[in-house]
N, C-alpha and C positions, 0 to 999 in steps of 0.2 A: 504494500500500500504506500501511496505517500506520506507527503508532510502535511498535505491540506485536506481537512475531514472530506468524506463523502457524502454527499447528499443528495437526496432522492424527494420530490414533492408529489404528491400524490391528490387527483382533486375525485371527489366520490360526492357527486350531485351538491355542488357548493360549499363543500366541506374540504379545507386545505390539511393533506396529515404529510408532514416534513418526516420522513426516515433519515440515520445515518447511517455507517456503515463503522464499525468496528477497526481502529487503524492497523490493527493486530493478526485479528482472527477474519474480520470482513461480516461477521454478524452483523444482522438488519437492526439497528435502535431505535426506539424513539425517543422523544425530549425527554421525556417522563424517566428513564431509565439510563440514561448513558454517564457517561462519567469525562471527565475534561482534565486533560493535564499539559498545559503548553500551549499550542495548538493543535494539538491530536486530541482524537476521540476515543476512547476505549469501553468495550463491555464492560461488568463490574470486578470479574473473572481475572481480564486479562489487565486493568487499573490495579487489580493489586497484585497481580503478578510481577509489573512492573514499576509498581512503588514497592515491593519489596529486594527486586534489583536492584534501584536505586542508591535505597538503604545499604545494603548488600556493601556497594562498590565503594561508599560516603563512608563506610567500617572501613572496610580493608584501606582504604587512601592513606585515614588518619593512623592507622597500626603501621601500615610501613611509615610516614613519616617519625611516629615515634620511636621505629625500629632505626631509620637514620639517625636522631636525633642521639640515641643512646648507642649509637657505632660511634658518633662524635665524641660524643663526651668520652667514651672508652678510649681514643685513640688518643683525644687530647691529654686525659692522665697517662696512659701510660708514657708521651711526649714528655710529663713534668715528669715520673719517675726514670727515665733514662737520662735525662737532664743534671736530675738529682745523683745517682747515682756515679754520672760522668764526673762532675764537681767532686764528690769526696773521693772518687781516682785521683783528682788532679793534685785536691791538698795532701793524700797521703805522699803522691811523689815527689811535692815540695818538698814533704818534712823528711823525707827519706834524702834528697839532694841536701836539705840542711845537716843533717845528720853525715853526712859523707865527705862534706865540705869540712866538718869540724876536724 
């Protein structure tokens, strides 16, 4: 289907009955029952099929960024512990050249 709902008008002896069409599955709606999300039309079936995908993906987005977010910081300390680490290399080989020197 497309992006632009379907629509069908129908006239039965003066009487106007507007159908749509399902952007999903293509089922026949009428006003009374259909559902609206964007500009698409969906049955009620296939509206929460895909407000629960939505959902779905708006989950998983923010878990992987908090799964970046926590590789950073992880990366970042271990940067300040090897930092750390390099620094008391460097004074013990100070005090060891001072000790050599004496």
């Amino acid at each position: 289907m497309g992006d632009q709902p379907s629509k069908t008008e129908y006239v039965y002896s003066s009487v106007t009955v507007t159908v749509y069409s399902c952007s999903m599955c293509g089922t026949t709606l009428q006003e009374s029952n259909l559902m609206r999300m964007g500009n698409r039309i969906y049955c009620q079936s296939c509206f929460q099929h895909e407000r629960n995908k939505q959902t779905e993906e708006a989950a998983n987005q923010r878990l992987q960024e908090m799964q970046r977010a926590q590789k950073a910081e992880s990366r970042r300390k271990e940067k300040l512990e090897r930092e750390r680490i390099q620094g008391e290399h460097k004074k013990r080989l100070e005090e060891i050249k001072k000790c050599n020197q004496v």
